[in-house]
Phi, psi and omega in degrees: 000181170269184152228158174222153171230095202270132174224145215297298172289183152251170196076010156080056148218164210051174191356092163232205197200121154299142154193158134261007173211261193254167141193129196262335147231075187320325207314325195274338164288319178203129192277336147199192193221119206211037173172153179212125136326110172225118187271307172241144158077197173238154179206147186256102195255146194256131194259012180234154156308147151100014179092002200265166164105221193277159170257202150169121204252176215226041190294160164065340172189237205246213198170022222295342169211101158349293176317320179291317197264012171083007149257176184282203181264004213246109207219097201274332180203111160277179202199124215259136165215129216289123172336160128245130186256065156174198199287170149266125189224160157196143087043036194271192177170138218272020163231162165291183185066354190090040180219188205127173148299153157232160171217147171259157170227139175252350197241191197279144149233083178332312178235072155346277198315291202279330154283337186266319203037065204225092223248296178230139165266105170275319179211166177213166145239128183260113221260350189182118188064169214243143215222162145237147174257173189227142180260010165242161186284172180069028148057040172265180174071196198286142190232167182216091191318116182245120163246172197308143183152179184271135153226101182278351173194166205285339168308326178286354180230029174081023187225152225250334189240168148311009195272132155210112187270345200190155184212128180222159151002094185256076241207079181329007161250105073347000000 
């Protein structure tokens, strides 16, 4: 796994708190977060406890203001996501349940709509490695951590509309 280093202040000062794996509730560690350290590997921070509420994914390197990448000080869990050596596949599909047209994709996709000619992702299966989605192309807005499994509607994967602007990998070579 990786490690990340969450520090209270920005410029990596006051208080922090190491992991290298899941933690479903910081609150009792750090009251906030407002720079981050990724030493190693990649993670997916959560601005709520218990995995939930906005996302915002993190590989590799330094991280020195929050604010500039558009988030708050309010950074409640994180979730560690496991290397994968070998391809990536996922599933889209423009109805729930997993029905529809479908296309698999194995690479990064910038502009769903125009590349894809894919206007909404109603459910996917994600068949290999761990994949995020975006709800603007150029990998902007708001994301959304997909690990292998059935996502039969946009609910399952923590999201209120079917908007997926752009989807990628989740893989510190970027």
């Amino acid at each position: 796994m990786g490690k990340i280093i969450l520090f209270e202040d920005k410029n990596f000062q006051g208080r922090s708190v190491g992991c290298d794996n899941d933690r479903p509730d910081l609150q009792a560690h750090i009251s906030r977060c407002n720079s981050i350290q990724v030493e190693s590997g990649c993670f997916m921070v959560y601005e709520r406890p218990s995995f939930q509420g906005q996302q915002h994914f993190l590989k590799k390197g330094e991280f020195p203001d929050l604010q500039r990448l558009g988030l708050s000080d309010s950074i409640k869990s994180l979730r560690a996501v496991p290397q994968h050596r070998g391809t990536y596949r996922i599933k889209i599909y423009e109805k729930e349940d997993l029905r529809g047209q479908v296309i698999e994709l194995m690479e990064d996709c910038p502009q769903v709509m125009e590349q894809l000619r894919a206007h909404d992702i109603l459910s996917c299966s994600v068949l290999e490695g761990h994949w995020i989605f975006y709800e603007l192309s150029n990998y902007r807005g708001r994301q959304f951590l997909l690990k292998p499994g059935e996502y039969k509607k946009v609910s399952d994967w923590s999201s209120v509309i079917g908007k997926v602007g752009s989807l990628r990998r989740a893989t510190e070579h970027q």
